[in-house]
C-alpha positions in Angstrom: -35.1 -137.8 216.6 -33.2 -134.4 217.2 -35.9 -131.8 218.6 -35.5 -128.2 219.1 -34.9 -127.9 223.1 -31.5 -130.8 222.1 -30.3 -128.9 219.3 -30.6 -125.0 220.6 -27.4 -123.3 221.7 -26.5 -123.1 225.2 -27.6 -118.9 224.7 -30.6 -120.0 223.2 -31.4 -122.8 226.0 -30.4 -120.3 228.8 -33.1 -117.7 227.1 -36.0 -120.1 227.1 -35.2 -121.2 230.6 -35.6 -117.4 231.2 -38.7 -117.5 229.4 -40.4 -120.0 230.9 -39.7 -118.6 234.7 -41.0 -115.2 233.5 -44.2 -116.9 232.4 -44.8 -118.9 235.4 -47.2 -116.0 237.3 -49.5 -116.3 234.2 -50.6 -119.7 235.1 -50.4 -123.5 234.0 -49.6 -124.6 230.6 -47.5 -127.2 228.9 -44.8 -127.7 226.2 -44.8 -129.3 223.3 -41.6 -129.7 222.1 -41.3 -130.3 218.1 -38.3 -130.9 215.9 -37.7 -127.4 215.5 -39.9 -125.3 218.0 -41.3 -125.6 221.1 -45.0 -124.6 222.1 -46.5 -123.1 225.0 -50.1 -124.4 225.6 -52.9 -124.0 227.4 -56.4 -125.1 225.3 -54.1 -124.0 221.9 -50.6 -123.1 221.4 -50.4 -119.3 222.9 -46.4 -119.0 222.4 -44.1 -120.9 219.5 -40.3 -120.7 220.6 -38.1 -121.1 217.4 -34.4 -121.4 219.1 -31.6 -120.0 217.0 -27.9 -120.1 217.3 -28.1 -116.0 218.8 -31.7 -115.6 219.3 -35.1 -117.1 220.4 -37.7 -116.0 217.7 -41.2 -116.0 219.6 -44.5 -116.4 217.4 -47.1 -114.6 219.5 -50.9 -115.3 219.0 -52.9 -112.6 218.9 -56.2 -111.2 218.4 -55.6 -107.8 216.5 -52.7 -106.9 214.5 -50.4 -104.6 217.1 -47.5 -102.2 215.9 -44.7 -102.5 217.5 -40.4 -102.0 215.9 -40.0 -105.2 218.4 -42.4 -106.8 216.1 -40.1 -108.4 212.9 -42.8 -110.1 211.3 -47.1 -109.6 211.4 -49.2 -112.3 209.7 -53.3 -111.7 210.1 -53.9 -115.4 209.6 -57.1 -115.8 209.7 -60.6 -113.4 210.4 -59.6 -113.1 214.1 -56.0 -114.5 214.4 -52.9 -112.8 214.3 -49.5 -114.5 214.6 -46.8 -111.9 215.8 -43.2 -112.5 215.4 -40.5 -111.1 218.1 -36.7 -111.9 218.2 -35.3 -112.2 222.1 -31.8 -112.0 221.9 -31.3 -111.1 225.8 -33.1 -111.4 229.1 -33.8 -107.7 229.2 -35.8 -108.3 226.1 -38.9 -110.3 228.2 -40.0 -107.4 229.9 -43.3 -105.7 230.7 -44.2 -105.1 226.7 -43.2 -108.7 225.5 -45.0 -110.2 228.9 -48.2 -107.9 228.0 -48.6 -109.5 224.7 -47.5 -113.2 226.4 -50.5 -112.5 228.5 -53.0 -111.6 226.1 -52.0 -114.6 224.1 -52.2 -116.4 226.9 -55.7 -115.5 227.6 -57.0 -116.0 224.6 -55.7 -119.5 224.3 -58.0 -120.4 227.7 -61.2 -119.7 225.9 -63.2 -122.4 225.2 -64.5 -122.7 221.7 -68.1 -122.7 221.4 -69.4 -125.7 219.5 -72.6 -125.7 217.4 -75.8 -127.1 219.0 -77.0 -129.7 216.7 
């Protein structure tokens, strides 16, 4: 079965490998790779990489909706959950903004989730 890291474009592949190293000082996580995305884990997805043929399009979790005219897509998807869409189309594009909002996603996805006493 075809996943997303076999079928990207060599630009694409070159910009997640670019990715990755520049989220390396935030800590341990893992990939899942899927037919057509990739996510970046710690407890729960933080990151989803959608590779296209010019582009990486990142889905970024969030807490709180954030404005941004990186930002091509805001979905509130649920009481506290925000999924933040951002096109990379060049190294320069994972800079200190895009790593801030990598590292708040990040965080959040290291927070255990507090279970109900019985």
């Amino acid at each position: 079965m075809p996943n997303a890291l076999a079928s990207a474009s060599p630009l694409a592949s070159d910009l997640y490998s670019k990715l990755k190293a520049a989220l390396v000082p935030l800590g341990g996580f893992r990939e899942e790779v899927k037919k057509t995305s990739i996510h970046l884990a710690r407890n729960s997805a933080f990151l989803g990489v959608h590779p296209r043929k010019e582009h990486l399009l990142v889905t970024i979790k969030s807490d709180r909706a954030t404005k941004s005219r990186r930002i091509v897509k805001a979905e509130q998807v649920s009481a506290n959950r925000w999924h933040l869409e951002v096109k990379i189309a060049a190294p320069s594009e994972i800079d200190n903004e895009f790593l801030g909002w990598a590292r708040h996603a990040y965080e959040l996805c290291g927070e255990k989730v507090p279970t109900k006493e019985r």
